[in-house]
N, C-alpha and C positions, 0 to 999 in steps of 0.2 A: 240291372234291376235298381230300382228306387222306394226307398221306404220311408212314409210318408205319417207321421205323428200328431195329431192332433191335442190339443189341451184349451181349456181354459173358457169353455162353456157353461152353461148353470141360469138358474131361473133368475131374471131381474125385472124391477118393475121399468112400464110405460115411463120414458124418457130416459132411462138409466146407460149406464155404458157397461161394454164387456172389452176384453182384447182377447179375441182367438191366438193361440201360438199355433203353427206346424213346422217340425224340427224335422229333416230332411236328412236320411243317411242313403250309402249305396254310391251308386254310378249319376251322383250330383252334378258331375262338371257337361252330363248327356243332357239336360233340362235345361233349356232355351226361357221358358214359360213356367209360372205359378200360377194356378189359380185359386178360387173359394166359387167355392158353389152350396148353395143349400135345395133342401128338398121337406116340402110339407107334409103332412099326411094327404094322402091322395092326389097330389099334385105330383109334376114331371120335376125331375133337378132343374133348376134355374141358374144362369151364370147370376154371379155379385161381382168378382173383380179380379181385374190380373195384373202382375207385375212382371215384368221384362227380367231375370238376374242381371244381363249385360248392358248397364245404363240406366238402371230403373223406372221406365217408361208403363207407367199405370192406364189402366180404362178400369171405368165402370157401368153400371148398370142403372137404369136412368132410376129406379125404383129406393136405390141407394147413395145418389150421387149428393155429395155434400152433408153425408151424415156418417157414410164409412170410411175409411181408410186403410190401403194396403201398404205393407212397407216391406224391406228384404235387410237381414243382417247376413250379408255373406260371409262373413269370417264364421259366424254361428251356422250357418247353414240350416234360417230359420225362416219364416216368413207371416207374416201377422195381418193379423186381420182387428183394426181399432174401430168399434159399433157405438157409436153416441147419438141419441135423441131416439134411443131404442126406440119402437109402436110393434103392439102386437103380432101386425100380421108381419112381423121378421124372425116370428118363432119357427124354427126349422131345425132339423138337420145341416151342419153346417162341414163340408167336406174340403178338403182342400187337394190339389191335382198338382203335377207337374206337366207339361208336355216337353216332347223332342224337337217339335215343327216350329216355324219360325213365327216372332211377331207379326200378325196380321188379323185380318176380318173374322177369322173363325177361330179366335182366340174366345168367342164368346158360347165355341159348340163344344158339348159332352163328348160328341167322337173326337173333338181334337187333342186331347189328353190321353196318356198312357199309362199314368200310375194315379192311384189316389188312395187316402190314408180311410180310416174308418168311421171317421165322423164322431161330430159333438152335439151335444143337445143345446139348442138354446130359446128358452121359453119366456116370451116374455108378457106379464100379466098387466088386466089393462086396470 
């Protein structure tokens, strides 16, 4: 089991920055993959971005590309999510996931994950 924390959500305005944390306890050394995903109202989860723990190899999400940033402090056994040039429609639910499976193409699907923490609110005003 992996147990998955999130922090550091909260209301900011149009262009503002946040940094998600999720702090990562459990059977850590099994998680190949981190993700962040968010979810709207009425909308489906949406991938944002994933980081590799062994080598730190990122992708993103073309909606977010050059304005997020994912990063991994493994000693911490943490994984962050950096939001600058915030716009509204990036208010969501913001989750964050580990997977077991390996880096690849379906790094960007909700069934490829196995744990995920409980989410953070982040709303951003226009």
């Amino acid at each position: 089991q992996v147990q998955l924390v999130e922090s550091g959500g909260g209301l900011v305005q149009a262009g503002g920055s946040l940094r998600l944390s999720c702090a990562a306890s459990g059977r850590t050394f099994s998680s190949y993959v981190m993700g962040w995903f968010r979810q709207a109202p009425g909308k489906e989860r949406e991938f944002v971005a994933a980081i590799r723990w062994s080598g730190g190899s990122t992708y993103y999400a073309d909606s977010v590309k050059g304005r997020f940033t994912i990063s991994r402090d493994s000693a911490r056994n943490t994984v962050y999510l950096q939001m600058t040039s915030l716009k509204p429609e990036d208010t969501a639910v913001y989750y964050c996931s580990s997977s077991e499976n390996s880096w690849g193409p379906g790094i960007v699907a909700v069934d490829e994950y196995d744990y995920w923490g409980q989410g953070t609110q982040v709303t951003v005003s226009s």
